[in-house]
N, CA, C and O atoms as CSV, one atom per row, in Angstrom:
chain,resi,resn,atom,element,x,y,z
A,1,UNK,N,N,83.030,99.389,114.502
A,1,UNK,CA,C,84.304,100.074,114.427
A,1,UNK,C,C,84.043,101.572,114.518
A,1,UNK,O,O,82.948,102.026,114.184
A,2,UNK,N,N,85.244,102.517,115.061
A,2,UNK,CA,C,84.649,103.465,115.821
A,2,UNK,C,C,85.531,104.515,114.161
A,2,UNK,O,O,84.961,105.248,113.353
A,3,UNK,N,N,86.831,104.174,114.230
A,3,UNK,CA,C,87.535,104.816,113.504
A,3,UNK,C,C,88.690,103.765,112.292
A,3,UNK,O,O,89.253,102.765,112.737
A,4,UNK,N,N,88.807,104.038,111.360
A,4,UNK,CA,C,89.391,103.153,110.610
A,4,UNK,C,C,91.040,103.918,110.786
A,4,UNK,O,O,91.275,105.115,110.953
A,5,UNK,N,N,92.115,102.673,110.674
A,5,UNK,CA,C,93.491,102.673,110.773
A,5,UNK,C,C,93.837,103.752,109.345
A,5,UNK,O,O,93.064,103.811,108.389
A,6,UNK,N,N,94.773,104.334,109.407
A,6,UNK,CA,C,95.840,105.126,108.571
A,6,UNK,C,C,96.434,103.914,108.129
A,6,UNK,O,O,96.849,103.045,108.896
A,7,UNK,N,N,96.483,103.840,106.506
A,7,UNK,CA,C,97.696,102.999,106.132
A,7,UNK,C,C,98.733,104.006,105.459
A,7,UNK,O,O,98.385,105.056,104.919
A,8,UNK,N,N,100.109,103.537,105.560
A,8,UNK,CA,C,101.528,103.492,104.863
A,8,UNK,C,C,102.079,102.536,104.529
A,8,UNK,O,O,102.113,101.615,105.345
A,9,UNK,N,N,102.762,102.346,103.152
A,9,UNK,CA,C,103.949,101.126,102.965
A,9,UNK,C,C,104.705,102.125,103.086
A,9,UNK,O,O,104.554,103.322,102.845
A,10,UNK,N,N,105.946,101.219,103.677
A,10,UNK,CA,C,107.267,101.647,104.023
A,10,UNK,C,C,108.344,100.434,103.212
A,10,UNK,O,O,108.138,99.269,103.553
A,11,UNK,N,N,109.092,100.598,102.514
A,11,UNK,CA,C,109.669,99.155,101.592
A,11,UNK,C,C,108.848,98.337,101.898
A,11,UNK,O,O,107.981,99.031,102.430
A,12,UNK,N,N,108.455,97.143,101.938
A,12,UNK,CA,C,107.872,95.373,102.111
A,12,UNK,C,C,106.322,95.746,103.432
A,12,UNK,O,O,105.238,95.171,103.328
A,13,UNK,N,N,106.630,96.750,104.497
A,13,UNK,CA,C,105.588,96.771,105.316
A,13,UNK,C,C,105.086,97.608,105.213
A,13,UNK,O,O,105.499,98.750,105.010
A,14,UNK,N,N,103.556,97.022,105.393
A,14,UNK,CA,C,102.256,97.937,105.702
A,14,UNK,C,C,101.632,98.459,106.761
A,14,UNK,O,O,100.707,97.871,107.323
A,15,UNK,N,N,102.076,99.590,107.120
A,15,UNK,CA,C,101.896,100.382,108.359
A,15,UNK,C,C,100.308,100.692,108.598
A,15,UNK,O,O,99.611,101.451,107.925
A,16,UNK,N,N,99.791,99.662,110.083
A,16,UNK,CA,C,98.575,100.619,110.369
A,16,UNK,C,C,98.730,100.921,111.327
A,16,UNK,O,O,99.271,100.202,112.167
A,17,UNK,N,N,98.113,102.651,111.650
A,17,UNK,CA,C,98.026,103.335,112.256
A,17,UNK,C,C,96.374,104.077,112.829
A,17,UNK,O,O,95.394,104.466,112.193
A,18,UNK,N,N,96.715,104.015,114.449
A,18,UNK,CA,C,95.113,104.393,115.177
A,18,UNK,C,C,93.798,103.983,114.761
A,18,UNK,O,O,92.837,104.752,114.760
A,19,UNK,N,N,93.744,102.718,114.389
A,19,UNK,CA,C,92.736,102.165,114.158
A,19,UNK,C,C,91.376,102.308,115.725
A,19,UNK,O,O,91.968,101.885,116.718
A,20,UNK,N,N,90.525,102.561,115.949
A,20,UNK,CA,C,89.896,102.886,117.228
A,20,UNK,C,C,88.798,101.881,116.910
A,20,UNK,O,O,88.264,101.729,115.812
A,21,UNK,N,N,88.504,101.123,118.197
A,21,UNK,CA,C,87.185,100.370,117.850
A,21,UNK,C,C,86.621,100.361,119.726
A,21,UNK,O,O,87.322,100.534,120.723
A,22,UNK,N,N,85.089,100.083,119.625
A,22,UNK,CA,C,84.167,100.105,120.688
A,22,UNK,C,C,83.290,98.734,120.733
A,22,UNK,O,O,82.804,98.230,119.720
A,23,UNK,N,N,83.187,98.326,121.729
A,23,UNK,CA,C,82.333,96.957,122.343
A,23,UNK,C,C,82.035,96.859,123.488
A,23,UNK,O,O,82.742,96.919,124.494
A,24,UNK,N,N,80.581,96.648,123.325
A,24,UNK,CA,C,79.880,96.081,124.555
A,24,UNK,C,C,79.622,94.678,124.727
A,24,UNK,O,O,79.223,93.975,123.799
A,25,UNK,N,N,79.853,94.225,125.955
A,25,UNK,CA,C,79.859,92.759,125.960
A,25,UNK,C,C,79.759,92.526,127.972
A,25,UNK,O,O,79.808,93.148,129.034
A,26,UNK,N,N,79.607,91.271,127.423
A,26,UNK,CA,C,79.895,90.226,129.152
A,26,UNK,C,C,80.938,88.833,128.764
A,26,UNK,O,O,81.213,87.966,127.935
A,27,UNK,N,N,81.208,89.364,129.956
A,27,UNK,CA,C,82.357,88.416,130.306
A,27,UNK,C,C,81.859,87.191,131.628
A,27,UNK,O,O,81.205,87.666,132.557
A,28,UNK,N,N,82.131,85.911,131.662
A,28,UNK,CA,C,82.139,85.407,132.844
A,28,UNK,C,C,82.404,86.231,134.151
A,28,UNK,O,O,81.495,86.102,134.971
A,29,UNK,N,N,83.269,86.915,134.477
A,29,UNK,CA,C,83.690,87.490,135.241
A,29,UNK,C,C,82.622,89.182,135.293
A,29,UNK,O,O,82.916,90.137,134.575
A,30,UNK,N,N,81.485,89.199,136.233
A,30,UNK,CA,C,81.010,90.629,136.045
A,30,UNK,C,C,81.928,91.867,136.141
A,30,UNK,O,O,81.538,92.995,135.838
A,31,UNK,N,N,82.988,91.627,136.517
A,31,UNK,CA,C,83.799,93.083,136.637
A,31,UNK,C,C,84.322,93.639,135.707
A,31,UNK,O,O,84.734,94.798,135.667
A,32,UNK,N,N,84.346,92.574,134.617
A,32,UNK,CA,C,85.058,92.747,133.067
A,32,UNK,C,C,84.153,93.103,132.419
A,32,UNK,O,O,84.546,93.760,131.454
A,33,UNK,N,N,82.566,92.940,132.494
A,33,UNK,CA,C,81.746,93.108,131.418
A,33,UNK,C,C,81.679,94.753,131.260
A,33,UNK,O,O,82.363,95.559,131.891
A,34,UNK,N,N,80.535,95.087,130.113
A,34,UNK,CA,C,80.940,96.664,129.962
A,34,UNK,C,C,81.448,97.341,128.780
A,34,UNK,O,O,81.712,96.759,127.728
A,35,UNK,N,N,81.552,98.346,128.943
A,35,UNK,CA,C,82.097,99.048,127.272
A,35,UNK,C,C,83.598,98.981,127.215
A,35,UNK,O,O,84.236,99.552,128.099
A,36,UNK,N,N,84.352,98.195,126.047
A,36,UNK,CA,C,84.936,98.311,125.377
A,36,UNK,C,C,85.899,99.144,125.139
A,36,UNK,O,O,84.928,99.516,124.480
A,37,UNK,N,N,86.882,99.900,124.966
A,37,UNK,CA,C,87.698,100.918,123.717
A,37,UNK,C,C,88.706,100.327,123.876
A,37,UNK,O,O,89.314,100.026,124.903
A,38,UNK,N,N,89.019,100.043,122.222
A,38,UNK,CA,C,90.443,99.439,122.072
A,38,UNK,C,C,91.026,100.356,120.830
A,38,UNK,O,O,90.377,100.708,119.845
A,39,UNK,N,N,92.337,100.644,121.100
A,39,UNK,CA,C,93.282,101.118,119.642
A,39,UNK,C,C,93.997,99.924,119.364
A,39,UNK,O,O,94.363,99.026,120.122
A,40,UNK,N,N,94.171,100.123,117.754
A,40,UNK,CA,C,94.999,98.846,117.386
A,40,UNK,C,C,96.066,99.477,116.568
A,40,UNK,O,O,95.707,100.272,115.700
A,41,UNK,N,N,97.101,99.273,116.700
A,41,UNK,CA,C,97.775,99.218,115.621
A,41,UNK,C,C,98.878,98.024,114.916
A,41,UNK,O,O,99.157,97.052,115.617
A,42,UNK,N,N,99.263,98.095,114.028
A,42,UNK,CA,C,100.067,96.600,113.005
A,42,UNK,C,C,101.077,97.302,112.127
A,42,UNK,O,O,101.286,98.474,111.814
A,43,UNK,N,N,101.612,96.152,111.857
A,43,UNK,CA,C,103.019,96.144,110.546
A,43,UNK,C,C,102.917,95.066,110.061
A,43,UNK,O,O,103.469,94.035,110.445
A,44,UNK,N,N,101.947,95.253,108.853
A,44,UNK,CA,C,102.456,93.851,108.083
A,44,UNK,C,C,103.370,93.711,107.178
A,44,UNK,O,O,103.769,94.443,106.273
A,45,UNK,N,N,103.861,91.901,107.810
A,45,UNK,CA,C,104.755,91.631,107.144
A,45,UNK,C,C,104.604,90.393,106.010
A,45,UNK,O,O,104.589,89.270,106.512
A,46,UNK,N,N,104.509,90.449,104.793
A,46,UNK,CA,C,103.653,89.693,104.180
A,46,UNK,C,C,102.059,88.953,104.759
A,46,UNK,O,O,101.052,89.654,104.867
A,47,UNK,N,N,102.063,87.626,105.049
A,47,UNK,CA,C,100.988,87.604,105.916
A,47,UNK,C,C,100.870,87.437,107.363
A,47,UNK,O,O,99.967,86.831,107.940
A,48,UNK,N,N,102.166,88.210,108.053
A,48,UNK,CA,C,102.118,88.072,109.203
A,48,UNK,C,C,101.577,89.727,109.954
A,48,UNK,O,O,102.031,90.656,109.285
A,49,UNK,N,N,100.998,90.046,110.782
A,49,UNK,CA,C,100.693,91.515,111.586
A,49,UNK,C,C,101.476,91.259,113.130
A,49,UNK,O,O,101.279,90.452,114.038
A,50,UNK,N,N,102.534,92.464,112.907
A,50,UNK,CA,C,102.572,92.410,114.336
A,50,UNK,C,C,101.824,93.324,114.840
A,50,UNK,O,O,101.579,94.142,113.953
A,51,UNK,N,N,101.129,93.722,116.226
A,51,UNK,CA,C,100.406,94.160,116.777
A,51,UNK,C,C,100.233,94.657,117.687
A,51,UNK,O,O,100.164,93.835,118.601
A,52,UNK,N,N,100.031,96.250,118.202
A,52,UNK,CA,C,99.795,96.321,119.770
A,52,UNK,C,C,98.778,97.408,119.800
A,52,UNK,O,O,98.257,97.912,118.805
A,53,UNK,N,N,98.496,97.790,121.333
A,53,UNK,CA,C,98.102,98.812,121.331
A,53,UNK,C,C,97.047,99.560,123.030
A,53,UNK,O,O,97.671,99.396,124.078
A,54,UNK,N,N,95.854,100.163,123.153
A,54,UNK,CA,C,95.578,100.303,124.191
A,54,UNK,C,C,93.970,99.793,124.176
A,54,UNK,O,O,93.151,99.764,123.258
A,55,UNK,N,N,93.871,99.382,125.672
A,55,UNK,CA,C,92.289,99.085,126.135
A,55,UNK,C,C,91.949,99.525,127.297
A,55,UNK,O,O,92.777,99.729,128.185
A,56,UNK,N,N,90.156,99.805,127.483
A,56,UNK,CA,C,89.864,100.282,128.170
A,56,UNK,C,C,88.365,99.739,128.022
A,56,UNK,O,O,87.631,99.823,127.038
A,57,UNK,N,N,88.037,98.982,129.652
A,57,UNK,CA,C,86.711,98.391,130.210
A,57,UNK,C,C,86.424,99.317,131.002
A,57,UNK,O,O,87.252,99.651,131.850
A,58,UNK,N,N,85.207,99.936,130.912
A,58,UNK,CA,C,84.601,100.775,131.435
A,58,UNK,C,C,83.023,100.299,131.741
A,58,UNK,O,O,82.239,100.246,130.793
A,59,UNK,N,N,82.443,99.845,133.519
A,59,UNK,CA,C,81.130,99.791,133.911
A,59,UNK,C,C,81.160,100.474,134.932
A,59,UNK,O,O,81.972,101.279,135.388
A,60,UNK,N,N,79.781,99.918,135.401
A,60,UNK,CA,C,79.609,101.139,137.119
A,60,UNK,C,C,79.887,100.788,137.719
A,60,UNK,O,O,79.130,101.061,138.651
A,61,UNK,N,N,80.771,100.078,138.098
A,61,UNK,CA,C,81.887,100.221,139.062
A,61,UNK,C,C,83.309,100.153,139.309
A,61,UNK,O,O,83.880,100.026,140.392
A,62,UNK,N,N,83.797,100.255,138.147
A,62,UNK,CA,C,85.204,100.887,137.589
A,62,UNK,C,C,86.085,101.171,136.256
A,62,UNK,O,O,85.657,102.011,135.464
A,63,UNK,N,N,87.263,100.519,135.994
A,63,UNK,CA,C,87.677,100.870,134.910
A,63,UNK,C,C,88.910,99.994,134.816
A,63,UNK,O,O,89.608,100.052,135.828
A,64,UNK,N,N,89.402,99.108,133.748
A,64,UNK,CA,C,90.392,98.698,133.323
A,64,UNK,C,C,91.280,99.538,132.813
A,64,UNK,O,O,90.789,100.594,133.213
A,65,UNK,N,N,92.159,99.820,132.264
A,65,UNK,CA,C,93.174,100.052,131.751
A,65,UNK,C,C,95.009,99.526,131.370
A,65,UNK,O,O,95.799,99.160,132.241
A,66,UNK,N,N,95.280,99.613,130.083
A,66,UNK,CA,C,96.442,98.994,130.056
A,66,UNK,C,C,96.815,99.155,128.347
A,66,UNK,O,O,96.357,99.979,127.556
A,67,UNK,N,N,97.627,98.259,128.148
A,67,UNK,CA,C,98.200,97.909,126.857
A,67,UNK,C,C,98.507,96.360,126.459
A,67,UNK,O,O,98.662,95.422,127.241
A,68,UNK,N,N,98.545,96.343,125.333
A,68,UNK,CA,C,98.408,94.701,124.647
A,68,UNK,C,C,99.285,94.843,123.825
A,68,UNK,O,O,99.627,95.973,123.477
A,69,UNK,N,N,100.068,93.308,123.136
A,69,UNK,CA,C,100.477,93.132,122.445
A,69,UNK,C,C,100.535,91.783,121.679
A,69,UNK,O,O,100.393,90.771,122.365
A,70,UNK,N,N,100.767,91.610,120.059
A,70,UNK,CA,C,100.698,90.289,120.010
A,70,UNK,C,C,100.853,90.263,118.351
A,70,UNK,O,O,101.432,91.085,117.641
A,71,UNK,N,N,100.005,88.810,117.890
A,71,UNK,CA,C,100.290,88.574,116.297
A,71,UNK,C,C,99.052,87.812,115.555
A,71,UNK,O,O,98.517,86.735,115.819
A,72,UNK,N,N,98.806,88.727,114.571
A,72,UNK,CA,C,97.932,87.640,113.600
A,72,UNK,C,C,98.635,86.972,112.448
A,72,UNK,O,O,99.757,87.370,112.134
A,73,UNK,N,N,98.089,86.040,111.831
A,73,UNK,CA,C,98.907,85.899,110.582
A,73,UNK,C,C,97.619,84.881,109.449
A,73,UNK,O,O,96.626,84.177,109.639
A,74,UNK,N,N,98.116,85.185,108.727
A,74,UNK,CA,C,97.213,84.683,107.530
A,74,UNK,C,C,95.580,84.556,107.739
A,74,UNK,O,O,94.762,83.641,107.830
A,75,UNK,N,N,95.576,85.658,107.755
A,75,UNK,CA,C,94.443,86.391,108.172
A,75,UNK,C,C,93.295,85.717,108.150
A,75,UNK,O,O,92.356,85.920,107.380
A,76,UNK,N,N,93.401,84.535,109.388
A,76,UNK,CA,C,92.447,84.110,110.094
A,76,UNK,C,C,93.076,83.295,111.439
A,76,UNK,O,O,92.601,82.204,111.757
A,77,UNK,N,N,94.062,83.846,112.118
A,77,UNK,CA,C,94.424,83.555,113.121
A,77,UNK,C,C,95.088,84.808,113.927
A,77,UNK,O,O,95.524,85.803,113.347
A,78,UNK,N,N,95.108,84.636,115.303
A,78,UNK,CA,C,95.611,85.488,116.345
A,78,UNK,C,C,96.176,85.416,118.001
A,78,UNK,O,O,95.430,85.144,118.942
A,79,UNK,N,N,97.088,85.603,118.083
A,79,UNK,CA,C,97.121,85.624,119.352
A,79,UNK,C,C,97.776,87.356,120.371
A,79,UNK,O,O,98.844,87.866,120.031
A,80,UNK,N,N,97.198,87.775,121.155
A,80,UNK,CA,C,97.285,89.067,121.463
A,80,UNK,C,C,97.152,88.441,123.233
A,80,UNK,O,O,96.471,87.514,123.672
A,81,UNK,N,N,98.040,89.324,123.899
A,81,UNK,CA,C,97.927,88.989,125.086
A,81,UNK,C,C,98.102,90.852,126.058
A,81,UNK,O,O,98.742,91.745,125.503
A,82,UNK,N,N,97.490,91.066,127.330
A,82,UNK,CA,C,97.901,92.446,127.916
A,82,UNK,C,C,97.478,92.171,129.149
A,82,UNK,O,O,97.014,91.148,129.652
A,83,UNK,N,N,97.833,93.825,129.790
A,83,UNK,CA,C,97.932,93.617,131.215
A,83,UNK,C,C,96.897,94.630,131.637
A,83,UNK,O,O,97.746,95.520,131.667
A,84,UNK,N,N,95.865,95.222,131.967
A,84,UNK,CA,C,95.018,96.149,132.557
A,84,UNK,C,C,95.181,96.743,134.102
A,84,UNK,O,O,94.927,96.002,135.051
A,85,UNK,N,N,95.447,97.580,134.229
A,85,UNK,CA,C,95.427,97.878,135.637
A,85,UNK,C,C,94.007,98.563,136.387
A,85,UNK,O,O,93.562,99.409,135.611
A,86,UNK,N,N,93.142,98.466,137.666
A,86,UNK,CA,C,92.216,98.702,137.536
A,86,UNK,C,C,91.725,99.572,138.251
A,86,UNK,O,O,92.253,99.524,139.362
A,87,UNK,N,N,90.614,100.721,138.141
A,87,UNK,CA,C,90.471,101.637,138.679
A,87,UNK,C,C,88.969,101.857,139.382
A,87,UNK,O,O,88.148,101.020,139.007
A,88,UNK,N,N,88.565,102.665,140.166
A,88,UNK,CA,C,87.497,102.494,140.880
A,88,UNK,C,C,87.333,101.465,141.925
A,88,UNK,O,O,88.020,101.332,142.937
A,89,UNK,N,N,86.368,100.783,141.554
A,89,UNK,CA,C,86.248,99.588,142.653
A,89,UNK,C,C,87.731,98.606,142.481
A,89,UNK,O,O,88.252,98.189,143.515
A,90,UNK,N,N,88.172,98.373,141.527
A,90,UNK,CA,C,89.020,97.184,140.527
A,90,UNK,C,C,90.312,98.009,141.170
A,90,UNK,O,O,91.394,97.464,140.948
A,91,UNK,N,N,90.352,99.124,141.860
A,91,UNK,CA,C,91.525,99.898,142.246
A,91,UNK,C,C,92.764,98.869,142.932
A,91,UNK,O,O,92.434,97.825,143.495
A,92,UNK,N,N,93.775,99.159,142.853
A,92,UNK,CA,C,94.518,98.035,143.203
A,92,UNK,C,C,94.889,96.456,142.682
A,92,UNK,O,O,95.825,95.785,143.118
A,93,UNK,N,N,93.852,96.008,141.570
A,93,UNK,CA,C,94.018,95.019,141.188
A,93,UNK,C,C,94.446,95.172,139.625
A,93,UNK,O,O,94.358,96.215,138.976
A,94,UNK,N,N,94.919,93.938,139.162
A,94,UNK,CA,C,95.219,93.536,137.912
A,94,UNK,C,C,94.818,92.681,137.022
A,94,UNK,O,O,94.850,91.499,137.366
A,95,UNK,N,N,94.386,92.974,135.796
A,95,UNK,CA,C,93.358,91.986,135.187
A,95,UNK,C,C,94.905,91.505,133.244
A,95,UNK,O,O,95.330,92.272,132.380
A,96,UNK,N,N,95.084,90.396,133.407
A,96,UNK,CA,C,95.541,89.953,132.444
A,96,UNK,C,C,95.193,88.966,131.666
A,96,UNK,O,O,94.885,87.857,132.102
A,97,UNK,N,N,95.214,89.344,130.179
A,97,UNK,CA,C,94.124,88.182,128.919
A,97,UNK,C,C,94.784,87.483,128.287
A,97,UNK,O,O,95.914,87.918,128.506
A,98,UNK,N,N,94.862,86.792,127.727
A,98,UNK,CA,C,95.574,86.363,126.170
A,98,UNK,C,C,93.815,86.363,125.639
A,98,UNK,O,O,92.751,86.471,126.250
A,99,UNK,N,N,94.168,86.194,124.287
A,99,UNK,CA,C,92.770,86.289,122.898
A,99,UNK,C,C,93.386,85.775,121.986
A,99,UNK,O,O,94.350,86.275,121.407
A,100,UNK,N,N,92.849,84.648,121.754
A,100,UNK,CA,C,93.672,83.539,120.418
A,100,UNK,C,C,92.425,82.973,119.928
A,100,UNK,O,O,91.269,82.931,120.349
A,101,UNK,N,N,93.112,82.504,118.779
A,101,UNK,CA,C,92.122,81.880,117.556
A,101,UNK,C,C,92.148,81.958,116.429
A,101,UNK,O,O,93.155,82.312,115.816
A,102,UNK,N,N,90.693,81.548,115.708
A,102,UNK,CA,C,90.712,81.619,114.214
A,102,UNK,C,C,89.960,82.876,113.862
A,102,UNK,O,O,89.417,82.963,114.963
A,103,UNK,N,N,89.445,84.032,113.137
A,103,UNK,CA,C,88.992,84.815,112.878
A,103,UNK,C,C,87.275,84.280,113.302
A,103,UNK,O,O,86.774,83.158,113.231
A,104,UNK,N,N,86.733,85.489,113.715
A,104,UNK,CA,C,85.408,85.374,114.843
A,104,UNK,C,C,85.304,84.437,115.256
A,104,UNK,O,O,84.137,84.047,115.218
A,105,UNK,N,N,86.158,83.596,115.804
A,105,UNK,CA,C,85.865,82.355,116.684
A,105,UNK,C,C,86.658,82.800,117.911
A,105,UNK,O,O,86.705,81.906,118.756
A,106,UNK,N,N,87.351,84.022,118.287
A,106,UNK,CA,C,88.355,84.380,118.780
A,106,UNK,C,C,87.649,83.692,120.604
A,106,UNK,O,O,86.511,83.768,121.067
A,107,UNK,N,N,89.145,82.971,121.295
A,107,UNK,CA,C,88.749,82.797,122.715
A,107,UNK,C,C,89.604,84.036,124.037
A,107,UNK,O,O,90.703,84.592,124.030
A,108,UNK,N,N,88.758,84.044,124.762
A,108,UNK,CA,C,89.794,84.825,125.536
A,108,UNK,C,C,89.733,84.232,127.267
A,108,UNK,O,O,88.713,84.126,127.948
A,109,UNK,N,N,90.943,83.954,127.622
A,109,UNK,CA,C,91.074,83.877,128.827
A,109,UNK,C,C,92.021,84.631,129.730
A,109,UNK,O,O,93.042,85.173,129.306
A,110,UNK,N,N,91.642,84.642,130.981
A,110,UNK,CA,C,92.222,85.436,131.842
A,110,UNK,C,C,92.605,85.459,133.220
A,110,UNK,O,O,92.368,84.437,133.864
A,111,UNK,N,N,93.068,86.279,133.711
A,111,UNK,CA,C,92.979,86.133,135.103
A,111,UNK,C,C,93.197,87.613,136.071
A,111,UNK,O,O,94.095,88.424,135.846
A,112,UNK,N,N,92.183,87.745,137.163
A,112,UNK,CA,C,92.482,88.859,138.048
A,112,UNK,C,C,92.642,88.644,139.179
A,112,UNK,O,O,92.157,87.790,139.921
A,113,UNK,N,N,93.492,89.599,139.374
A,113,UNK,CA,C,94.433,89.414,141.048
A,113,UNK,C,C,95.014,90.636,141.139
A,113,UNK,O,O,95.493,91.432,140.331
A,114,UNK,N,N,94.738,90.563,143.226
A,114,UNK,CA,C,95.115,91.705,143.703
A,114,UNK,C,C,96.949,92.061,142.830
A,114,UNK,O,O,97.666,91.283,142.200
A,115,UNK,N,N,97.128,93.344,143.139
A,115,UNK,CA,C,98.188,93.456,142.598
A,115,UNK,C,C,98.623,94.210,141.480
A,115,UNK,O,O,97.726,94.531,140.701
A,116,UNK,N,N,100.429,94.779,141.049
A,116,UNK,CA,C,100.822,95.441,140.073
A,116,UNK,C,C,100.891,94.719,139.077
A,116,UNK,O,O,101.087,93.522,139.289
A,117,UNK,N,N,100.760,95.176,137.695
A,117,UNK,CA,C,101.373,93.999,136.592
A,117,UNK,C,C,103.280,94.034,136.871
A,117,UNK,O,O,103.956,94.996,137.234
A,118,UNK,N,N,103.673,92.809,136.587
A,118,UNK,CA,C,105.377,92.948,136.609
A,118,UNK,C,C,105.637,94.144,135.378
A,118,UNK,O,O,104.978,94.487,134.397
A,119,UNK,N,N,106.730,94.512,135.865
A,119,UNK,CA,C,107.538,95.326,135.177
A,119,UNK,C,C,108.026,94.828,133.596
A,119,UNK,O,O,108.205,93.734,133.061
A,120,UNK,N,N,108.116,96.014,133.240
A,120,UNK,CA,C,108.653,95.281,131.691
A,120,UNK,C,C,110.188,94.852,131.684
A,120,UNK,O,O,110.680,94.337,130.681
């Protein structure tokens, strides 16, 4: 972990704020593997987190980028899903995940294709 979240309660929820974290890893897919940066942020609501925030895959030969969103709850489950748009070589294409599971068992699947992410 790169930077730890800001907390606030606000009545019943617990506000986190800019949580920053870094990972290196491989992916099936070589274009995904690479460094990491993700921000997180949440609102919990008893034991539920809602969740979003930004990522960024960075190797030598391009760059992801995008935003995520999603939910944990009883803090050992998750599901978070986003859209990356890609830069350098990855220019023009679109890389989209979901990441579900039980706490460190987390799976992630995906898919990339030429193309914009749809509109919100």
């Amino acid at each position: 972990m790169t930077k730890e979240a800001t907390q606030t309660t606000v009545g019943n929820v617990v506000q986190y704020r800019g949580q920053e974290m870094t990972d290196t890893g491989q992916m099936s897919d070589p274009r995904l593997g690479g460094t990491s940066f993700i921000t997180l942020n949440g609102d919990m609501h008893g034991d539920v987190m809602s969740e979003w925030g930004t990522s960024r895959i960075e190797n030598a030969k391009g760059t992801w980028d995008g935003t995520w969103t999603g939910a944990s709850w009883n803090g050992s489950a998750t599901s978070v899903t986003g859209w990356l748009v890609g830069g350098g070589d990855y220019a023009g294409w679109t890389y989209y995940f979901h990441i579900y599971g039980p706490s460190m068992a987390y799976m992630t699947e995906g898919i990339i294709f030429e193309g914009s992410p749809p509109a919100p």
